[in-house]
SESE-569158 format. One record per atom (N, C-alpha, C): residue in one letter; x, y, z. Coordinates in steps of 0.1 Angstrom, whole numbers, plus 2048, in hexadecimal, padded with zeros to 3 digits. Each point is the difference from the previous one (the first is absolute). Layout:
AXYZ...
END
This chain:
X33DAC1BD5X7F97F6807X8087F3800X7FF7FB80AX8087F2801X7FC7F67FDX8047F87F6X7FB7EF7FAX7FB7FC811X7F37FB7FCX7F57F6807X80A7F4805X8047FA80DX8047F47FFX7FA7F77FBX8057F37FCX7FB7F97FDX7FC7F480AX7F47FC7FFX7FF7F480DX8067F4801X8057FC7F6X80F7F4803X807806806X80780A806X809808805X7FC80780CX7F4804804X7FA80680BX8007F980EX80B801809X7FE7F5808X7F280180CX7F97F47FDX7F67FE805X7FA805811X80E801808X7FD808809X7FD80B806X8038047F3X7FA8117F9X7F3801801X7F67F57F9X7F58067FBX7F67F880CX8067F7806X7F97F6809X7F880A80EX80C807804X7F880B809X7F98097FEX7FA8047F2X7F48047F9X7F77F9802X7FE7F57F8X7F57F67FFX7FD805811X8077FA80DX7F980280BX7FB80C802X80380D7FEX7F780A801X7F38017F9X8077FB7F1X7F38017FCX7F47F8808X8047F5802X7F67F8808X7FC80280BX80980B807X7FC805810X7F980F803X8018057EFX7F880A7FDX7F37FF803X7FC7F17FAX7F07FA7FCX7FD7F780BX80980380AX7F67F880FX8087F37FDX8087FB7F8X8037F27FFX811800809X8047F3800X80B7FB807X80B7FB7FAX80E806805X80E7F57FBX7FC7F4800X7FA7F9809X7FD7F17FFX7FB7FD7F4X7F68067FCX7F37FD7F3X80D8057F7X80480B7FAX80D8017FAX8077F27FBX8057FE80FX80E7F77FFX7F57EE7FCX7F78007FFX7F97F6800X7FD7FE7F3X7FF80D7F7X7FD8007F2X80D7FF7F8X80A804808X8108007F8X7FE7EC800X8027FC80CX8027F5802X7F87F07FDX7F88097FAX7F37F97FBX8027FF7EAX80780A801X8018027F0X80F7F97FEX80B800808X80D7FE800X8047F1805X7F97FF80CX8047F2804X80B7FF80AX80380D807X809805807X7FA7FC80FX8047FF806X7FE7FE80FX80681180AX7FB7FF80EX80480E801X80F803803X8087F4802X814805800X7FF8007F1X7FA7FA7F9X8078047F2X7FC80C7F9X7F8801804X7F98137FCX809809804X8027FC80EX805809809X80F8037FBX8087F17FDX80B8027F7X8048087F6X7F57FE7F7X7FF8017F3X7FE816803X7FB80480BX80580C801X808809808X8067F7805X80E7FE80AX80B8057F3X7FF7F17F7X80A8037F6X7FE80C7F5X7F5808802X7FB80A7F1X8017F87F7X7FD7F67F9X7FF7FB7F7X7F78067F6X8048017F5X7F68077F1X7F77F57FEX7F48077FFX7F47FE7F9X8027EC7F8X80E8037FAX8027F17F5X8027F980BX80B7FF809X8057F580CX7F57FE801X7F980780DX7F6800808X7F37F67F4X8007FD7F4X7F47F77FAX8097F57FDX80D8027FDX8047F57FFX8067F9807X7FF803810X8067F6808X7F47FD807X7F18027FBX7F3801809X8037F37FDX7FA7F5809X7FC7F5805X7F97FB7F6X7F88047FCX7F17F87F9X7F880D7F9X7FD8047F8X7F480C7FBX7F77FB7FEX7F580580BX7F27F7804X7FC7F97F4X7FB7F77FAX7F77FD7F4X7F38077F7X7FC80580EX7F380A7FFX80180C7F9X80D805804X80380D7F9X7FC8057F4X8017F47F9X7F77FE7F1X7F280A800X7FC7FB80DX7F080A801X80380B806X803808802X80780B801X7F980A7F3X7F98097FEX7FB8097F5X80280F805X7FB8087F6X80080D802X80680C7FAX801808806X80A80D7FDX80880380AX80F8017F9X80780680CX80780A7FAX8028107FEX8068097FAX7FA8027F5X7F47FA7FBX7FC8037F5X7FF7F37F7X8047F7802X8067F67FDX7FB7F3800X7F67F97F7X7FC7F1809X8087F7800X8077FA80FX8097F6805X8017F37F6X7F57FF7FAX7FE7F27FDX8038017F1X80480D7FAX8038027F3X8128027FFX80580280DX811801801X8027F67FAX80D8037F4X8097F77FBX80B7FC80BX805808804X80E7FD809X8007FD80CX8037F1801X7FE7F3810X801810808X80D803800X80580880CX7F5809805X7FD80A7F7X7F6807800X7F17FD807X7FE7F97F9X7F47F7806X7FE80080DX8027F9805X8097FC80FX80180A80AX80680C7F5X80180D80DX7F18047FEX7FB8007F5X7F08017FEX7F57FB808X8037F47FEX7F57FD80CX8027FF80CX80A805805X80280080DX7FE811802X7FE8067FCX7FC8117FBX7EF7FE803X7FC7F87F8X7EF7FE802X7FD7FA809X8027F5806X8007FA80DX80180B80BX80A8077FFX80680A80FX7F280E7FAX7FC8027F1X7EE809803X7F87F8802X7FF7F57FEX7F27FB805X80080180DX80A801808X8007FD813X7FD80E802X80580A7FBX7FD80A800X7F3809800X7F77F87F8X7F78047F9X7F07F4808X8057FB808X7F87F880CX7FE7F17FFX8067FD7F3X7FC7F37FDX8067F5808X7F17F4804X8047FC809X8107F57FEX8077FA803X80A7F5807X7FC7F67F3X7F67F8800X7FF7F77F8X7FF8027F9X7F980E7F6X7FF8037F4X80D8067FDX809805808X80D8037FBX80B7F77FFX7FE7F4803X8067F1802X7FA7FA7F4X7F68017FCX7FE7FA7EDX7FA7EF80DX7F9802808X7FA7F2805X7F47FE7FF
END
């Protein structure tokens, strides 16, 4: 069996066209998607769009984000088993809630409740 990548290393444009299925699975939109990347990152849509132009890993892609909303803080839950709000590791985190964010859309919740407004 092959060692699990690790998500410092996983370049982001990998997993980004998941999140959209998953969300196009559940009736939802690349927009609402790209709205929640950009809402937790602080990215605008060339810099998203860059950021998977270049495949950049999981680390680039949070540490060249613009701004990491403030809100994020409220961010709770389970993601893998896991509550987000209990992760020790920044990086981790980060990919964490943006993991819960992209089920809540999934899972019907509206726009503003997935925006922490």
């Amino acid at each position: 069996m092959a060692p699990r990548q690790s998500f410092s290393t996983m370049p982001f444009a990998k997993v980004y066209p998941l999140y959209v299925q998953k969300a196009e699975r559940k009736g939802r939109t690349k927009e609402e998607v790209d709205q929640i990347i950009c809402w937790l990152t602080g990215y605008d849509m060339p810099g998203l769009q860059q950021q998977i132009e270049q495949a950049n890993n999981f680390e680039t892609f949070f540490a060249q984000a613009p701004a990491i909303h403030p809100n994020s803080s409220l961010i709770k839950g389970v993601v893998c088993g896991v509550r987000v709000e209990d992760i020790d590791d920044p990086l981790m985190q980060k990919v964490r809630h943006l993991d819960k964010l992209i089920d809540e859309l999934a899972k019907g919740k509206a726009m503003e409740k997935i925006l922490r407004k």
